[in-house]
N, C-alpha and C positions, 0 to 999 in steps of 0.2 A: 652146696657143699654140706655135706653132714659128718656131725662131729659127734664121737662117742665118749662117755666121759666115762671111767673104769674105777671102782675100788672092788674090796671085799664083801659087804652085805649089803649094798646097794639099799641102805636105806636114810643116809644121812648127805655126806659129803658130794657123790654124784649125784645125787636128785637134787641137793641144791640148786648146783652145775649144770643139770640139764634145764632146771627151769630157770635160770636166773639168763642161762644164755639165748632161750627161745622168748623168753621175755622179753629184749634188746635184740634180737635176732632180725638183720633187713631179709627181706625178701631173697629167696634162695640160700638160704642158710637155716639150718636145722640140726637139731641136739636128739639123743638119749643118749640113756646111761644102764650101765647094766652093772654085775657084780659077779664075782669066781664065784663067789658062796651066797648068793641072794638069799637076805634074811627071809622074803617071803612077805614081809612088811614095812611100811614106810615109817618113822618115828612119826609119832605124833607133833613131836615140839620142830621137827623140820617142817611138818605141813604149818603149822603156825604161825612159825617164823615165816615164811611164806608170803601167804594172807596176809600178814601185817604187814609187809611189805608194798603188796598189793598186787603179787604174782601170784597168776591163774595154778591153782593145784590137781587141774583136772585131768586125770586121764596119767595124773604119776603113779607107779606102782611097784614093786622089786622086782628085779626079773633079772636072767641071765642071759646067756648069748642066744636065745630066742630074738632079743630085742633088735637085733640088727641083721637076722637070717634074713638072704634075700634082697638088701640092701647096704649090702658093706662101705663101713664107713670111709673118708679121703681120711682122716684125722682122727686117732685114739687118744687120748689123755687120761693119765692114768692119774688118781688125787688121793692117791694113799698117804700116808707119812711113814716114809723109808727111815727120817730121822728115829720114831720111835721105834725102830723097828720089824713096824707091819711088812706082811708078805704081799706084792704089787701083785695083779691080776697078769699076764700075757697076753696078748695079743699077734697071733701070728700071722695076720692077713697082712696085704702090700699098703696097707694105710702108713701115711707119716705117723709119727708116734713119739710121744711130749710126756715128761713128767709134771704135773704144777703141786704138789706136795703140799696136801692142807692137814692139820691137827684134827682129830675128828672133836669136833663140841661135845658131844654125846657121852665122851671119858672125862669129861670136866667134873672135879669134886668142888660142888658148890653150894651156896644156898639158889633158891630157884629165879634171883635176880643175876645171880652169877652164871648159872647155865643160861639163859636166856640174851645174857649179851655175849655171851661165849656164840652162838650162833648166830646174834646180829653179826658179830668181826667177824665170820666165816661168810656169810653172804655177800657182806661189803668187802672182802678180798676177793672172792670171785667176781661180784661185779665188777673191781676195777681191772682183771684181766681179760675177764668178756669186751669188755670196753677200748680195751688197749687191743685185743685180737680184733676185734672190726675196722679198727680204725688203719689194719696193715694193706698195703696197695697190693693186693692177691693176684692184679693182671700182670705184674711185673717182678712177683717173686717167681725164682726157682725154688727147688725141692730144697737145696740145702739151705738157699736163704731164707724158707720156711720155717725148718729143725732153727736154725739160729735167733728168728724172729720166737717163737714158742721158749727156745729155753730163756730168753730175755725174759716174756712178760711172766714165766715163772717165780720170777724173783721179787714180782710187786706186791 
């Protein structure tokens, strides 16, 4: 199954999300993430965050819908935040399609302990949705019991 995880500059909140879920990812399951506006760069403080975690940052980069030409995703996930307003990316291919809405760290006004755990709670939110989406019995959902299982672990 390959999951796409969708913001705007694809340098922060979906690369999180794609590596935090190929990290925990069992066999036959697989992430990217792409961006409407690919900044073209990864943040540095998200590769960090990362590493320190002890999640592989190899082979992350920004990129747009290059990232899935040719392999279209079963599952989009868009991790914008609708709350502040950001514009979500679209996706118009037949994949399910999920919001999980993260704050992006990156806009955090802080000193540089405060940004920093400002993307620890961002990784450990995504982990524990990653976590909660594997744990879903995938042979015995339908499609809309899928859409219901997704907006659920949204909410963790």
């Amino acid at each position: 199954m390959k999951v796409l995880f969708m913001c705007t500059a694809n340098s922060c909140r979906s690369i999180l999300s794609e590596a935090m879920f190929n990290h925990l990812a069992p066999p036959g399951f697989e992430a990217v993430s792409s961006g409407s506006f690919p900044k073209g760069r990864v943040l540095p403080r998200s590769l960090s965050t990362l590493q320190d975690a002890g999640i592989a940052t190899a082979g992350l980069y920004s990129k747009g819908n290059e990232a899935f030409e040719g392999a279209p995703p079963d599952i989009v996930i868009t991790v914008c935040d609708k709350v502040a307003g950001e514009a979500c990316p679209v996706y118009f291919g037949p994949a399910v399609k999920a919001h999980w809405g993260l704050a992006d760290p990156s806009e955090v006004v802080a000193d540089e302990a405060g940004i920093d755990q400002a993307f620890r709670a961002t990784l450990a939110q995504i982990e524990r949705r990653c976590r909660t989406f594997f744990e879903l019995p995938f042979e015995s959902l339908s499609v809309p019991g899928l859409r219901l299982e997704l907006e659920r672990i949204s909410t963790l």
